[in-house]
C-alpha positions in Angstrom: 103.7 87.2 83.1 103.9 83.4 83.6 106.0 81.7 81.4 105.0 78.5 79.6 106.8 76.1 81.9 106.1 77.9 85.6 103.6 76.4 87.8 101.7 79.3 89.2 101.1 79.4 93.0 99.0 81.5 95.2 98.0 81.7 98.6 95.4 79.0 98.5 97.7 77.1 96.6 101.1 77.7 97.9 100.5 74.9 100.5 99.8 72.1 98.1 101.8 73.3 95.2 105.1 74.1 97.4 105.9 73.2 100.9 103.4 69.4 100.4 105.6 68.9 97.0 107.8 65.6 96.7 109.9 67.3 94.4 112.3 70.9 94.8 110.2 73.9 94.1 111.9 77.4 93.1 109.3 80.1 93.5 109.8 83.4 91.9 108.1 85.9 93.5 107.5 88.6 90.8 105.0 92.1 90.2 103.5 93.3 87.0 105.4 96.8 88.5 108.9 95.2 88.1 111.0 95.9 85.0 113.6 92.4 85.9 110.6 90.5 86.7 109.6 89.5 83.3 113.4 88.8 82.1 113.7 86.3 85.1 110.8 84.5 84.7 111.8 84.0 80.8 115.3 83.0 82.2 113.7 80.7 84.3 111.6 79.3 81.8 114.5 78.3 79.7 116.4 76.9 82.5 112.8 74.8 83.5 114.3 72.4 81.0 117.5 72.1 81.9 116.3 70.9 85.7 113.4 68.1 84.9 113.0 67.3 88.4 112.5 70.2 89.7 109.1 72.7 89.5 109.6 76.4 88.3 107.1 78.3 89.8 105.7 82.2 90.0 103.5 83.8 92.7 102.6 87.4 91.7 103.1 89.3 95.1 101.0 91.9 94.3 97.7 89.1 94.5 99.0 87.2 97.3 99.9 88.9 100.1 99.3 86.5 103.1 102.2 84.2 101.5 104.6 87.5 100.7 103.8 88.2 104.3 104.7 84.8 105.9 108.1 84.8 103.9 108.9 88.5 104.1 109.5 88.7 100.6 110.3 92.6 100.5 111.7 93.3 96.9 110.7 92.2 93.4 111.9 89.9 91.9 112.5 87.2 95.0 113.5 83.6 94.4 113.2 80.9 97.2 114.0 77.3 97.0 112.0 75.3 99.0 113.5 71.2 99.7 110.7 69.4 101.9 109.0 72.5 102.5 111.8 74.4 104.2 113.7 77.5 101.9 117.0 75.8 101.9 118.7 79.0 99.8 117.2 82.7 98.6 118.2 85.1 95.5 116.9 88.8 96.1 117.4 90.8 92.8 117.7 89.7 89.0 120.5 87.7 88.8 122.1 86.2 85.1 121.3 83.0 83.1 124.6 81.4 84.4 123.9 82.3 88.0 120.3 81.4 88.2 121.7 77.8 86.8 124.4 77.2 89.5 121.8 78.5 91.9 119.3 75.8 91.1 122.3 73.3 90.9 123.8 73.9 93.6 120.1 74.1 96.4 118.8 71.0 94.5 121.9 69.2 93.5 120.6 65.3 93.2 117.3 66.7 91.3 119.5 68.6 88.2 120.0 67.0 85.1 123.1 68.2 83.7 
């Protein structure tokens, strides 16, 4: 399911890849199960270039459950937006284009490029 632009994390990665990041990280937490997964993740995608300094990433929760468990990520899909390590703001459910955008605006303000 991971779109062209999404940096794909996992458990052995998640570490490195999210919370030692310089830069904001959204992770989407998705399932291959999940009918709004795969329209997020295109939605995010898009909106990956609208946001240069920040990384767009997936975690598929069915593969990785030690970092599902450690964030209590319960429903499908899950977004968290991690600043320095620390989830500074969560979506829960698929949300629209316009949303997701004032979302990632508004947690990472001095990263987006608009």
């Amino acid at each position: 399911m991971l779109a062209d632009s999404l940096t794909e994390v996992t458990d052995d990665t998640f570490a490195e890849l999210v919370l030692g990041n310089p830069l904001p990280v959204l992770v989407d937490f998705w399932a291959e199960w999940c009918p709004p997964c795969g329209p997020v993740a295109r939605t995010l995608a898009e909106l990956a270039g609208d946001f240069p300094g920040v990384v767009i990433a997936q975690l598929n929760a069915d593969e990785n459950p030690v970092t599902m468990r450690t964030y209590r990520v319960m429903s499908m899909p899950t977004l968290l937006f991690f600043r320095d390590g620390v989830v500074v703001h969560t979506i829960v459910g698929a949300r629209p284009k316009s949303v997701l955008r004032q979302a990632l605006g508004g947690a990472f303000e001095p990263y987006a490029n608009r």
